[in-house]
PAKOLVO-486853 format. One record per residue (C-alpha): x, z, y; chain; residue in three letters. Coordinates in nm, 2 decimals, always signed. Each point is the difference from the previous one (the first is absolute). Example, Ala and Ser with C-alpha at 12.3 -4.5 7.8 and 13.67 -1.06 7.14 Angstrom:
2
c1 | c3 | c2 | mol | type
+1.23 | +0.78 | -0.45 | A | ALA $
+0.14 | -0.07 | +0.34 | A | SER $
% end
This chain:
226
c1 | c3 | c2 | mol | type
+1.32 | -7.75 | +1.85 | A | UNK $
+0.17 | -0.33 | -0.07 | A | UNK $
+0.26 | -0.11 | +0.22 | A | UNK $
+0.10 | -0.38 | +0.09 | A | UNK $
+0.30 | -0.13 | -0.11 | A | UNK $
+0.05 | -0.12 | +0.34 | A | UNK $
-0.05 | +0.36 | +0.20 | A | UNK $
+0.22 | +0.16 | -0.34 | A | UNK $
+0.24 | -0.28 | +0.12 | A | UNK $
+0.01 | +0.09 | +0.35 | A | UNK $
+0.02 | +0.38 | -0.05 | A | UNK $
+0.32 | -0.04 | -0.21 | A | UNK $
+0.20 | -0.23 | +0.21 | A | UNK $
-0.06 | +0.28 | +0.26 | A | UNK $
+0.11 | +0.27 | -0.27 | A | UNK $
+0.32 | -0.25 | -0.07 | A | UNK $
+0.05 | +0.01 | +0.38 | A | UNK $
-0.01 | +0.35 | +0.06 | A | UNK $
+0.21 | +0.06 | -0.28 | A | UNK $
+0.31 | -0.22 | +0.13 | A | UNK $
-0.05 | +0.18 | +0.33 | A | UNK $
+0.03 | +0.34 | -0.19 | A | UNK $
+0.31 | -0.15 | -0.21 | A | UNK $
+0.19 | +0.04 | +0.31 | A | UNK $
+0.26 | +0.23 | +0.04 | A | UNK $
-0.08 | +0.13 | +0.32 | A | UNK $
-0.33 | +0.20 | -0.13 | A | UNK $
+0.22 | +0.21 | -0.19 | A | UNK $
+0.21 | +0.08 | +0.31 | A | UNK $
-0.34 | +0.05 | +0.23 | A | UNK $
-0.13 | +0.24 | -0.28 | A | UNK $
+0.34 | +0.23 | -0.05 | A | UNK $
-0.06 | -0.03 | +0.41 | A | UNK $
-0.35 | +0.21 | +0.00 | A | UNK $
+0.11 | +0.19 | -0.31 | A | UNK $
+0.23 | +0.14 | +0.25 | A | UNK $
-0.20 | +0.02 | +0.34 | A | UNK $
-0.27 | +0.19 | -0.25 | A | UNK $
+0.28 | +0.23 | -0.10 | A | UNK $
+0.04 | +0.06 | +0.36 | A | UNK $
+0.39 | -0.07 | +0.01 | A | UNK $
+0.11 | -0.14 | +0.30 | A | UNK $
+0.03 | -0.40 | +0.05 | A | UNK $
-0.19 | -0.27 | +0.24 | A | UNK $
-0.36 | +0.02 | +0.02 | A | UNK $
-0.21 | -0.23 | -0.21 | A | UNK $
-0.26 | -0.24 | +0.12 | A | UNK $
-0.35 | -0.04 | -0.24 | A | UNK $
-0.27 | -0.24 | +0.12 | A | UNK $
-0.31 | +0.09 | -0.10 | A | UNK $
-0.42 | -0.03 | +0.13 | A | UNK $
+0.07 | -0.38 | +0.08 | A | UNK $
-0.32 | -0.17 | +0.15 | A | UNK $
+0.03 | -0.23 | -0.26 | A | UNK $
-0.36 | -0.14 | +0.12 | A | UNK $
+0.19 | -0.15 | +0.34 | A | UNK $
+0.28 | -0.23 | -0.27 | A | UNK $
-0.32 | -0.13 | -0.20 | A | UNK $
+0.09 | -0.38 | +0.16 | A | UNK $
+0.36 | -0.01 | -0.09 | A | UNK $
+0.01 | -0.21 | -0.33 | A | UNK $
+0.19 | +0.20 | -0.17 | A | UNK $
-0.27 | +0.28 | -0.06 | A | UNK $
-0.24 | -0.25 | -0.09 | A | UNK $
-0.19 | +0.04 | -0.31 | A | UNK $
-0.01 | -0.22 | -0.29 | A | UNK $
-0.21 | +0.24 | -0.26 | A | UNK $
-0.35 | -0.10 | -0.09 | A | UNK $
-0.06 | +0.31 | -0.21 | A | UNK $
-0.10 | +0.30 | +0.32 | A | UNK $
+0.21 | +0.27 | -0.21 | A | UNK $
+0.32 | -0.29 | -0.03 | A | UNK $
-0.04 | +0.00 | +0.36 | A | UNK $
+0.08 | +0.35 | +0.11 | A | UNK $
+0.28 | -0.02 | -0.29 | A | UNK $
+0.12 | -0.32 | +0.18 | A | UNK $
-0.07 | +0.14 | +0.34 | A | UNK $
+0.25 | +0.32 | -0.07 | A | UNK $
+0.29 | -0.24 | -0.16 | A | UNK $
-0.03 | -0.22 | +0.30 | A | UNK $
-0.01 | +0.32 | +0.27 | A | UNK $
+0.34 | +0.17 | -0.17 | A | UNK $
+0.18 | -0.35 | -0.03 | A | UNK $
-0.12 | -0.11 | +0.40 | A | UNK $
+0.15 | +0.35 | +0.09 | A | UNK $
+0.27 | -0.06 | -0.15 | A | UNK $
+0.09 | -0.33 | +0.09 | A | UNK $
-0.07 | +0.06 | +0.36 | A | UNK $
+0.02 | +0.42 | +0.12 | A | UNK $
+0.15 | +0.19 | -0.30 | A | UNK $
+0.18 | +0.25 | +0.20 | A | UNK $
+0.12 | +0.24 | -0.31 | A | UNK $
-0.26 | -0.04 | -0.23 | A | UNK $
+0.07 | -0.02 | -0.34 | A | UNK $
-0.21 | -0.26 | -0.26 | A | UNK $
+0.03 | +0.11 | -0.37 | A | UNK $
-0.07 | -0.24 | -0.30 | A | UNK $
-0.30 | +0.21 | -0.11 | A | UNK $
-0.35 | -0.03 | +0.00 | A | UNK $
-0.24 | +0.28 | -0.14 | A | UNK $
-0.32 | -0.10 | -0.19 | A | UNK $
-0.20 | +0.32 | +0.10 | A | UNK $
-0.31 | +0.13 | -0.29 | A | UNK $
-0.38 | -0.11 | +0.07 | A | UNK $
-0.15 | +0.27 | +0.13 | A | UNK $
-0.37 | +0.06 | +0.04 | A | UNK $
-0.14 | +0.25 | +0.32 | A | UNK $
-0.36 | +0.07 | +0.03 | A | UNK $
+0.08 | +0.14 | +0.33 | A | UNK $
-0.07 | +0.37 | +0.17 | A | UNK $
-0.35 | -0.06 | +0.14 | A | UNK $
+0.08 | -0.11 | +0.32 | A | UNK $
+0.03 | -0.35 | +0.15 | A | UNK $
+0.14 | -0.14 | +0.38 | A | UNK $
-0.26 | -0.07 | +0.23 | A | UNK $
+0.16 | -0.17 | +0.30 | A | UNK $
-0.06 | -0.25 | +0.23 | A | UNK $
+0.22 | -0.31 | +0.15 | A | UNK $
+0.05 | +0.05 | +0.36 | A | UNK $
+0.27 | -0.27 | +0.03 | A | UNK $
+0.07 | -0.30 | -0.17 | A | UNK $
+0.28 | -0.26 | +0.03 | A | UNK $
+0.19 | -0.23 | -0.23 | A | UNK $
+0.26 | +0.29 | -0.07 | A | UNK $
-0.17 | +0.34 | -0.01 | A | UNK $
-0.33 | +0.15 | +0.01 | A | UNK $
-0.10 | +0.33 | +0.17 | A | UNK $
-0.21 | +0.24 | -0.14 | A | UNK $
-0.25 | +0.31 | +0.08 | A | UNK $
-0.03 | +0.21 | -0.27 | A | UNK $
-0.32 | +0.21 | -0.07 | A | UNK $
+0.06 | +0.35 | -0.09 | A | UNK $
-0.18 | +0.15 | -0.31 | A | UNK $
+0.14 | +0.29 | -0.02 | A | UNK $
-0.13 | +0.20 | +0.29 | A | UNK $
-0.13 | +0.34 | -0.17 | A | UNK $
+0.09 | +0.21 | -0.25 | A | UNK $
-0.30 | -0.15 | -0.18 | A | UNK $
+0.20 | -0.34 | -0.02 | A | UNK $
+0.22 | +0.11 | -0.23 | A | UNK $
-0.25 | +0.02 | -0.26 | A | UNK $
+0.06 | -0.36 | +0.02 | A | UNK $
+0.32 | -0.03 | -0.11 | A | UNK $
+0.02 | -0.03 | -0.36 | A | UNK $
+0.28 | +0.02 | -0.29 | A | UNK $
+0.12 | -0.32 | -0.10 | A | UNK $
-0.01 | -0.17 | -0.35 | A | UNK $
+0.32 | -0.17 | -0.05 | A | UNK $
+0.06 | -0.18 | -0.37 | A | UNK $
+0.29 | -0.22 | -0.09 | A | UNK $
-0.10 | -0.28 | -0.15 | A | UNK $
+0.28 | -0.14 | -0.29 | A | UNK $
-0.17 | -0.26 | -0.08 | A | UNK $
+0.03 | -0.19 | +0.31 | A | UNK $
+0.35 | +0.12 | +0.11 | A | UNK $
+0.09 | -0.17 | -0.29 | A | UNK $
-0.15 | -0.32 | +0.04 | A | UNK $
+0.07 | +0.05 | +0.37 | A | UNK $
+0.36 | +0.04 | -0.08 | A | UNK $
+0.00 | -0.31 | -0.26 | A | UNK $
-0.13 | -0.24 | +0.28 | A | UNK $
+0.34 | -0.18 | +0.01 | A | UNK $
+0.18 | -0.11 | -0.33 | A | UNK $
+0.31 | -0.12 | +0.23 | A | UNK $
-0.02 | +0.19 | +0.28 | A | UNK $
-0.10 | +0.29 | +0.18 | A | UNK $
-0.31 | +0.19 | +0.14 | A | UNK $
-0.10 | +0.28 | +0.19 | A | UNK $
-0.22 | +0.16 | +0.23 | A | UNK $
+0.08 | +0.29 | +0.25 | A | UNK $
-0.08 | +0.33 | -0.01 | A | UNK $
-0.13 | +0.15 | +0.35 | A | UNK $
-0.14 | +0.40 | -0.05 | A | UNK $
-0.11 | +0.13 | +0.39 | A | UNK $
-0.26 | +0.25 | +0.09 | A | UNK $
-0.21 | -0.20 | +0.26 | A | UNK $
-0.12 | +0.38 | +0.20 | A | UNK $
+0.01 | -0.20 | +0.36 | A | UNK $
-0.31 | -0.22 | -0.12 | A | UNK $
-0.18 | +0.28 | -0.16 | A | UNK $
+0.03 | +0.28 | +0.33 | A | UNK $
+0.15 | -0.04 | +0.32 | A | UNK $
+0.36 | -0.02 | +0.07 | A | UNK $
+0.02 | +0.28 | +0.25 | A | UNK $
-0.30 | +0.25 | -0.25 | A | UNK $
+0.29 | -0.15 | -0.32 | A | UNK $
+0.31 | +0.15 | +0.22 | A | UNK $
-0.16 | +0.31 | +0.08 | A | UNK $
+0.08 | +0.22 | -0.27 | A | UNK $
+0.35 | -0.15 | -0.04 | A | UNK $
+0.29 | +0.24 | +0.05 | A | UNK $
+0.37 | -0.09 | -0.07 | A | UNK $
+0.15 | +0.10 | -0.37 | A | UNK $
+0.27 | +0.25 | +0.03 | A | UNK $
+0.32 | -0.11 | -0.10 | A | UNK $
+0.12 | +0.20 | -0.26 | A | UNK $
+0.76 | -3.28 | -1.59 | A | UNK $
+0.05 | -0.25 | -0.16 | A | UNK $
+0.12 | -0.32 | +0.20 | A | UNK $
-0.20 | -0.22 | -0.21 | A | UNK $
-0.31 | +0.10 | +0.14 | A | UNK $
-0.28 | +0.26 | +0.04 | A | UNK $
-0.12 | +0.28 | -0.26 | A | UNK $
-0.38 | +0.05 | +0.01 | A | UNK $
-0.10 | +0.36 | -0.19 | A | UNK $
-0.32 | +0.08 | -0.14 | A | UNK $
-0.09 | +0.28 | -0.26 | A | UNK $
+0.32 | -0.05 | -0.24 | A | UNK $
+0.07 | -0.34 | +0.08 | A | UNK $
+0.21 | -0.16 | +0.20 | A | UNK $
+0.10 | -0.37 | +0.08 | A | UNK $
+0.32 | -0.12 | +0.18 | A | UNK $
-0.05 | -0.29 | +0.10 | A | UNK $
+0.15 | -0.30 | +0.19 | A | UNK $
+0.19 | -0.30 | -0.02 | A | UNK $
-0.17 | -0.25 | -0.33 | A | UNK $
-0.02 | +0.31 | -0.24 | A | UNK $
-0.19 | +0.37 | -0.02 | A | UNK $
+0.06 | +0.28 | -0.23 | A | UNK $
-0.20 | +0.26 | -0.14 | A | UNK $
+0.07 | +0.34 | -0.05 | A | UNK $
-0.18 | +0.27 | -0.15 | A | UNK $
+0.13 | +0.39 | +0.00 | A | UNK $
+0.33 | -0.14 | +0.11 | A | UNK $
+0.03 | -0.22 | -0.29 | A | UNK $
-0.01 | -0.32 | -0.01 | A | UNK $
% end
């Protein structure tokens, strides 16, 4: 994948932007803040803002994508959601100058794909009707064990993309059961457990590499050495 100089541009002067928000002093007081609400010693309650129907601030300019390249985009589109947030309803977040290049991974899946169909449709979200496949013991047969292979090669190259800059992709890892069964058939065998930073800018990790970068300059660092 080759990357324009003009979307590699554009991703780092978001990087360089998140950075000199994480510079800020304040982060470090908001994080020794939920190290001690996650201790559970007493203090004021903290305020986190997440599942924002981002889809509803698509016309505000600021969120407005520049990228060319689709995978720039969703890069771009993730510096430019944590920066709006910021900017405009951070409540007690915390931004940190770190960004993770994750490992190309390869999935051939477990034998089972989402049927569904749209039921309602609008500019900002689409509802769905999923199609069981699981409805027997039979089914199950189906389901199949995955082949999963790390591919070096590409993380590499993946991770290489940027000379100057940074570049990453996120990781998601869910178990999509509601669009495989029904919710209520997927709930009914549940029962309850019993208890028993650099200012200068952001550091992108990948394999043993890692780049901190910001500002006019990058470093390289392999094995902690540099």
């Amino acid at each position: 994948m080759n990357i324009s100089p003009q979307d590699k541009s554009i991703l780092c002067q978001l990087a360089e932007k998140q950075a000199a928000i994480a510079a800020r002093p304040i982060h470090k007081v908001k994080a020794k803040e939920w190290a001690r609400l996650n201790g559970l010693r007493p203090g004021r309650p903290l305020v986190y803002i997440y599942q924002v129907p981002w889809w509803e601030f698509d016309n505000r300019d600021e969120l407005k994508l520049e990228c060319r390249d689709e995978s720039c985009r969703k890069i771009e589109r993730n510096f430019r959601y944590l920066i709006y947030q910021w900017e405009h309803f951070p409540a007690d977040m915390v931004v940190e100058p770190i960004f993770y290049s994750h490992p190309v991974i390869h999935d051939t899946g477990f034998g089972i794909q989402e049927k569904s169909e749209s039921i309602l449709s609008n500019e900002y979200y689409t509802s769905r009707h999923y199609i069981p496949q699981i409805t027997c013991e039979a089914d199950i047969e189906k389901i199949k064990m995955p082949q999963i292979t790390y591919d070096a090669k590409a993380t590499e190259q993946y991770f290489h993309e940027f000379s100057g800059g940074c570049r990453t992709r996120s990781r998601e890892c869910w178990r999509p059961l509601c669009i495989l069964i029904q919710a209520e058939s997927g709930l009914a065998g549940y029962r309850p457990m019993e208890s028993g930073r650099s200012s200068a800018g952001i550091k992108a990790g990948s394999g043993n590499h890692t780049w901190l970068c910001g500002g006019n300059h990058s470093q390289r660092y392999q094995h902690g050495q540099k």
